[in-house]
GUKOLDREN-668317 format. One record per residue (C-alpha): residue in three letters; x, y, z; residue number from 1; chain. Coordinates in steps of 0.5 Angstrom, whole numbers, plus 2048, in hexadecimal, padded with zeros to 3 digits. Example, Ala and Ser with C-alpha at 12.3 -4.5 7.8 and 13.67 -1.06 7.14 Angstrom:
 residu  px  py  pz num chaine
    Ala 819 7F7 810   1      A
    Ser 81B 7FE 80E   2      A
This chain:
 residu  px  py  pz num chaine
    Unk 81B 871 77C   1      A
    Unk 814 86D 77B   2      A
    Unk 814 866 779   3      A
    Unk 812 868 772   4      A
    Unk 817 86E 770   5      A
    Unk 81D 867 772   6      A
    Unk 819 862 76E   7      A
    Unk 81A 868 768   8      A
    Unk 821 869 76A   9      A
    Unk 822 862 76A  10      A
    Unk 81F 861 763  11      A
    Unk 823 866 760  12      A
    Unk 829 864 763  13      A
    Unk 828 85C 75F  14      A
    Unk 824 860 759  15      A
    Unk 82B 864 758  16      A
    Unk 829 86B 759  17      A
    Unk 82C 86F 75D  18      A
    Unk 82B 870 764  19      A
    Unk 82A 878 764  20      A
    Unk 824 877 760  21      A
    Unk 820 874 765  22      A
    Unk 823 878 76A  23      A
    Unk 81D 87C 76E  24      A
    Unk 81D 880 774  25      A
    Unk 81C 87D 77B  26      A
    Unk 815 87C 77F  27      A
    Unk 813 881 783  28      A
    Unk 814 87E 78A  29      A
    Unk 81A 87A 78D  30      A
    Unk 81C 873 788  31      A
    Unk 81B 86D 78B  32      A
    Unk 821 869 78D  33      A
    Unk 820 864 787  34      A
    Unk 820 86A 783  35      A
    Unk 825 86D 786  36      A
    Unk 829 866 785  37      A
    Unk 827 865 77F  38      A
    Unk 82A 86C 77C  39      A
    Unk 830 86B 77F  40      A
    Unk 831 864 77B  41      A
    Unk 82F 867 775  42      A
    Unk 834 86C 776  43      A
    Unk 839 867 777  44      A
    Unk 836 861 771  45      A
    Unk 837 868 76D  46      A
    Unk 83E 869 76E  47      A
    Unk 83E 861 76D  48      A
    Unk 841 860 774  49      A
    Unk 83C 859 774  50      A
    Unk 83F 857 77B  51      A
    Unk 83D 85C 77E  52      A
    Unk 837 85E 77B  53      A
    Unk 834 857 77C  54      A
    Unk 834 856 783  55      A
    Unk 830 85D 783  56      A
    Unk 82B 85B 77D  57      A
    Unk 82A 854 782  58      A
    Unk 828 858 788  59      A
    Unk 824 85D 784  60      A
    Unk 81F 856 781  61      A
    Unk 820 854 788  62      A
    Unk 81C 859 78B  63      A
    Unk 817 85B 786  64      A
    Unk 816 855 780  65      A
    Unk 816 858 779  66      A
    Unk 816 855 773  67      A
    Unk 81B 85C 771  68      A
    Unk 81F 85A 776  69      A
    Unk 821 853 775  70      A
    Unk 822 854 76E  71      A
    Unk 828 85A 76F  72      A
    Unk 82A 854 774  73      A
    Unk 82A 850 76F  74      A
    Unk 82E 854 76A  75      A
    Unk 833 855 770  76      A
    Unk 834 84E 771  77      A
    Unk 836 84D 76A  78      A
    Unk 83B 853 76A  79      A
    Unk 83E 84E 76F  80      A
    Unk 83E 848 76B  81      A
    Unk 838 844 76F  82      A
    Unk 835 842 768  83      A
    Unk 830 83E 76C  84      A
    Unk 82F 842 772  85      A
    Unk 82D 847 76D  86      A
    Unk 828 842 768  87      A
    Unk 824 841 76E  88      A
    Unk 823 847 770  89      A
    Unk 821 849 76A  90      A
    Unk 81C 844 769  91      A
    Unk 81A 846 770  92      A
    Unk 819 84D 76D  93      A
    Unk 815 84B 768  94      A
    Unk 810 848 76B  95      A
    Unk 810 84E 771  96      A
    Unk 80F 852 76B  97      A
    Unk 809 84F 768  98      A
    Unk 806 84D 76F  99      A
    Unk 806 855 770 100      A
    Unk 804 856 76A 101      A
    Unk 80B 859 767 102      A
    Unk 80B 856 760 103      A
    Unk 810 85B 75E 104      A
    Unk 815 859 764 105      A
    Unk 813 851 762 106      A
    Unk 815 852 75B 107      A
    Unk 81C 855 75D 108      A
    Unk 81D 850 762 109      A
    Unk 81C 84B 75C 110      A
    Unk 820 84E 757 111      A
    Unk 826 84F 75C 112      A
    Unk 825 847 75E 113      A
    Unk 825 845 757 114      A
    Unk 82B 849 755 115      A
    Unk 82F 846 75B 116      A
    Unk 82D 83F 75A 117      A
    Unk 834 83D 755 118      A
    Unk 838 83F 75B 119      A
    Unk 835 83B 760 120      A
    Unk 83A 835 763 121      A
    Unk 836 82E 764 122      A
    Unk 837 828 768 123      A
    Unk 835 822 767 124      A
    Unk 836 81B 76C 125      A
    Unk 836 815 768 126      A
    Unk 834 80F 76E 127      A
    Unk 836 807 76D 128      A
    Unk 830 804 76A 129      A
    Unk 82A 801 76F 130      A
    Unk 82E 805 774 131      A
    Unk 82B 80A 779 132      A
    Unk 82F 80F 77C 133      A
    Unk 82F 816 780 134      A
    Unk 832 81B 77D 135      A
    Unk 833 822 77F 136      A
    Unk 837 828 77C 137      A
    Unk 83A 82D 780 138      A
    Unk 836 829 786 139      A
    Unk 830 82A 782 140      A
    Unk 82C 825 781 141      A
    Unk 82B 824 779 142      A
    Unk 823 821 778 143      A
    Unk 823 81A 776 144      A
    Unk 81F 81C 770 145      A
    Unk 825 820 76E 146      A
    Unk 82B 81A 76F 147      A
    Unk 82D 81A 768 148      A
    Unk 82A 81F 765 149      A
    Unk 82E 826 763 150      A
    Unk 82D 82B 768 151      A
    Unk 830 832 769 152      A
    Unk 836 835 76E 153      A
    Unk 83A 83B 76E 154      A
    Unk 841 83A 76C 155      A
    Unk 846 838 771 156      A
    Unk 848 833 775 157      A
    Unk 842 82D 777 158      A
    Unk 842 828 77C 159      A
    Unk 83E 822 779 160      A
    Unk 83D 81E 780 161      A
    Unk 839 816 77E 162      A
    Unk 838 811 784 163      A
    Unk 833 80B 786 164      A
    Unk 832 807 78B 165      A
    Unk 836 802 78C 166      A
    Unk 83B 806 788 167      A
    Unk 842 809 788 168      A
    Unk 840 810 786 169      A
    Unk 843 814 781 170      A
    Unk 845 81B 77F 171      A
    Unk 846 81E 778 172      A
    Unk 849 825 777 173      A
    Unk 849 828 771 174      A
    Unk 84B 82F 76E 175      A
    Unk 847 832 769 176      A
    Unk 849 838 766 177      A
    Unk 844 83B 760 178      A
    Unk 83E 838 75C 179      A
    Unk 83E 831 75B 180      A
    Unk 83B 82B 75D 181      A
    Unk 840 826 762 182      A
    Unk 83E 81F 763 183      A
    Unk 83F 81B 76A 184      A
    Unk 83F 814 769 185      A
    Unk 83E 810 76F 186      A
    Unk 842 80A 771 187      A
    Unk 83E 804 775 188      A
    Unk 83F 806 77C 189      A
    Unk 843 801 781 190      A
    Unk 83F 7FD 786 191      A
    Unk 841 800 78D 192      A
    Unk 845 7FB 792 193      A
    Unk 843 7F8 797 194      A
    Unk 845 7FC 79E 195      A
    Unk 84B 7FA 7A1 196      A
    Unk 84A 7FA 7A9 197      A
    Unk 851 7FC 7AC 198      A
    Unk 853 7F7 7B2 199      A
    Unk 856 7FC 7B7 200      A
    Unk 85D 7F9 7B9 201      A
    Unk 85E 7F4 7BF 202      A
    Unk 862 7F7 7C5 203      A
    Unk 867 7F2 7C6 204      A
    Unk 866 7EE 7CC 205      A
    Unk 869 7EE 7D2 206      A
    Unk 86B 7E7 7D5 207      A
    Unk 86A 7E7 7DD 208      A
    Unk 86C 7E1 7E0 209      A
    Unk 867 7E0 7E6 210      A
    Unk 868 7DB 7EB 211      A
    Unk 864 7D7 7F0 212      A
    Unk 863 7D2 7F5 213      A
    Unk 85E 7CC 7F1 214      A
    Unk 858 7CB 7F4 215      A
    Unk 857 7C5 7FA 216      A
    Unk 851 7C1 7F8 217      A
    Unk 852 7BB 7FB 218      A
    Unk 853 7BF 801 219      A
    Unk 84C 7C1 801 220      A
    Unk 84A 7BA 7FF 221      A
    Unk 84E 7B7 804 222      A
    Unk 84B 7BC 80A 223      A
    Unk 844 7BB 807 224      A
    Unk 844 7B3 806 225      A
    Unk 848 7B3 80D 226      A
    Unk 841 7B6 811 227      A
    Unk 83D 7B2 80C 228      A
    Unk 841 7AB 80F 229      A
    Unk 841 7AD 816 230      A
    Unk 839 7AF 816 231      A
    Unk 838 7A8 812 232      A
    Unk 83C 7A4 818 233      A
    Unk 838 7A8 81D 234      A
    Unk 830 7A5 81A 235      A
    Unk 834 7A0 819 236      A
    Unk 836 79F 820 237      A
    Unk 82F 7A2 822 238      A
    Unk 82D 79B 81E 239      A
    Unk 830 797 821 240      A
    Unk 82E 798 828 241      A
    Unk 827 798 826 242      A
    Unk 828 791 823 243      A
    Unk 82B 790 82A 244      A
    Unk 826 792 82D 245      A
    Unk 820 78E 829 246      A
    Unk 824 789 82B 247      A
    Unk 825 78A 832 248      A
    Unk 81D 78B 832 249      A
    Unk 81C 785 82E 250      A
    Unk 820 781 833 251      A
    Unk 81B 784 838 252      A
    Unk 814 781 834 253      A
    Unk 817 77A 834 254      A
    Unk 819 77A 83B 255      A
    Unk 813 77D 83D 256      A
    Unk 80E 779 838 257      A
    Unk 812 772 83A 258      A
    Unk 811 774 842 259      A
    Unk 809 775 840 260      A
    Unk 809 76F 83C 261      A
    Unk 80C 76B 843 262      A
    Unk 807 76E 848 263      A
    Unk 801 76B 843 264      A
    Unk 803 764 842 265      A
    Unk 800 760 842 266      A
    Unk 7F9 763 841 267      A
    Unk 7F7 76A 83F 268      A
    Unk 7FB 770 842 269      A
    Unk 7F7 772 848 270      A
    Unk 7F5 77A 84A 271      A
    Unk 7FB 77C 84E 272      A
    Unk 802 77B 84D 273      A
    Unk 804 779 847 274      A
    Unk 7FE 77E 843 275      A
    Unk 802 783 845 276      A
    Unk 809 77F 842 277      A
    Unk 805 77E 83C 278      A
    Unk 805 786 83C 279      A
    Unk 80B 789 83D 280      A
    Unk 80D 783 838 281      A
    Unk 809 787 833 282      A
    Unk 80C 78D 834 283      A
    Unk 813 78B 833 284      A
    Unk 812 789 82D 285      A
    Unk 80F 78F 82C 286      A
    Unk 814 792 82D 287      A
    Unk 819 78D 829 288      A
    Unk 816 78E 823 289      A
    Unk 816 796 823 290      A
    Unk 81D 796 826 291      A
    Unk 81F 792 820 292      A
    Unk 81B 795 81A 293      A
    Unk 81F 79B 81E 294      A
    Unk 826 799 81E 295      A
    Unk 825 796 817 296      A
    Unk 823 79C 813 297      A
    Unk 829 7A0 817 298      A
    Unk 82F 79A 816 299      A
    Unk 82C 79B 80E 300      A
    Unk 82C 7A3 80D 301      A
    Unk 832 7A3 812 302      A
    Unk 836 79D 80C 303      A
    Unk 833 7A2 807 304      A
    Unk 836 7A9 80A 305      A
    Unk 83C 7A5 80A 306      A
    Unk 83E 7A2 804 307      A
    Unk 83B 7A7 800 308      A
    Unk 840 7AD 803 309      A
    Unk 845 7B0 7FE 310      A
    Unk 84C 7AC 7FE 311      A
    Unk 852 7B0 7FF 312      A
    Unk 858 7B0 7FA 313      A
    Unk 858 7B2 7F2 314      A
    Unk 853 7AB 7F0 315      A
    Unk 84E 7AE 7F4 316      A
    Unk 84D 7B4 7F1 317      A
    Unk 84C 7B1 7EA 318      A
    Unk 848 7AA 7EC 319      A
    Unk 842 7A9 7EB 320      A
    Unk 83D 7A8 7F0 321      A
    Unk 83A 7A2 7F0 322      A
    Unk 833 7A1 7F1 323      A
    Unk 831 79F 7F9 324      A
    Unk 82A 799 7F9 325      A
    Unk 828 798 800 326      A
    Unk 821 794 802 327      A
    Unk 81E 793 80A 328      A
    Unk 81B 78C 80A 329      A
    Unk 817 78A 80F 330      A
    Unk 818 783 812 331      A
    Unk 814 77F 817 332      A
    Unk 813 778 819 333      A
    Unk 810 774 81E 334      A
    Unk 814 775 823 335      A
    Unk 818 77C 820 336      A
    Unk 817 782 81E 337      A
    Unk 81C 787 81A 338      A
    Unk 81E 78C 813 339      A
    Unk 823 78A 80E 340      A
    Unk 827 78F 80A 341      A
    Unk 828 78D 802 342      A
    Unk 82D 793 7FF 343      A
    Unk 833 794 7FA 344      A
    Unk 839 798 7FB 345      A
């Protein structure tokens, strides 16, 4: 069956006519599958089985597009009751017809829309005012220029679905069983609450009781500040066997410079002898003064060492330290020579 010898059917079909009248003998050839489709739903819409026709007359559009074919889909879903389904695609239809240039087939697709339009079921969502929500039907989007405006379903139950950021959505379900117009009125939506974190629970604690031998610092500061004092008493000693020294040594320049001065009087001091006394006089005050700056220096490092060592027991460990001055002056006379040390401790 060509798509011409379908859409006379179809016409004939939604003008009344009888079926047989625009009956006609197969092409020559073998029919194609969206003929071969198309006859068995006709077969099946003429017997007024609209569930099984449809699905039939679906697949024959789907394979060859006709604006026949979809107007006997259309009449097949309004068999069904899908008043809506079968509007839009009468429409559809018409406007294939006249794009193919079948008048005839667009006149009668407009007709059937026409007589059709008393039985359709409308929908028509009223929103809060200034509000601006998302609305689907049946997971649908319904365009926002059609919010609260009436628009056309097929009978039967609906699900309205409004939701907005921030928002606790809401659903609407409504049954519509016939021509009519129902309304949804939408109340404002709920501001959504903050999300609770969930704290997982705390295992309890197992106590354990742990014992251990208290630390000895004093220990430590007592061995430390022991070494310090024996090192302290060491330069210390070294010290004051340099001032013994310098001293010994400046014992020795006086004795060698009065033996010097004896051998000169009562005149000039001669070459010789007493030049030599003179001498060696010198050097042991050299010696002296050296051996005294030495011993000086180390009794005053070696007092130090010793006073600033950590004290043992439990005053020592929370003492404050306090501050060690020491000064070296430099002493001489007439007939002397030595170092002073100036400190606190």
């Amino acid at each position: 069956m060509t798509v011409a010898k379908r859409s006379a059917f179809v016409l004939a079909f939604a003008l009344g006519i009888s079926i047989p009248c625009v009956a006609s003998a197969a092409p020559k050839g073998a029919p194609s599958e969206a003929d071969a489709l198309f006859k068995e739903g006709r077969a099946l819409l003429d017997a007024k089985n609209f569930d099984e026709a449809c699905p039939k007359l679906a697949a024959s559009q789907a394979k060859e597009p006709g604006a026949g074919t979809l107007l006997a889909l259309a009449l097949c879903h309004e068999g069904q009751g899908k008043t809506a389904t079968a509007m839009k695609e009468l429409r559809e239809a018409a406007e294939l017809g006249r794009r193919v240039g079948r008048e005839d087939l667009a006149r009668a697709a407009d007709k059937r829309a026409q007589a059709m339009e008393p039985s359709l079921a409308k929908l028509v969502v009223r929103m809060p005012e200034g509000a601006r929500y998302d609305v689907t039907c049946d997971a649908e989007p319904v365009e926002p220029s059609r919010v609260g405006e009436p628009f056309m379903v097929d009978p039967g139950e609906h699900k309205v679905h409004i939701s907005a950021r921030g928002k606790k959505p809401r659903t609407y379900t409504v049954r519509l069983s016939g021509a009519g117009l129902t309304e949804i009125v939408v109340d404002p939506l709920e501001a959504e609450a903050a999300p609770v974190v969930a704290t997982p629970a705390r295992r309890p604690s197992k106590i354990v009781t742990l014992t251990t031998e208290p630390p000895a610092p004093e220990a430590a500061d007592t061995n430390r500040g022991g070494a310090q004092r024996v090192i302290g008493l060491t330069v210390a000693g070294l010290g004051i066997a340099g001032l013994g020294a310098g001293a010994y040594f400046g014992g020795r320049a006086l004795s060698e410079s009065s033996a010097a001065k004896k051998g000169c009087t009562p005149g000039p001091c001669p070459e010789g002898q007493t030049n030599d006394a003179n001498e060696r006089a010198k050097s042991a005050f050299s010696y002296s003064v050296v051996s005294i700056a030495a011993g000086t220096g180390a009794l005053a490092i070696g007092t130090i060492l010793y006073f600033t060592a950590p004290r043992s027991g439990p005053s020592a460990a929370t003492a404050k330290p306090k501050g060690v001055t020491a000064r070296v002056i430099p002493e001489a006379g007439p007939k002397s020579v030595g170092l002073g040390v100036v400190g606190t401790f």
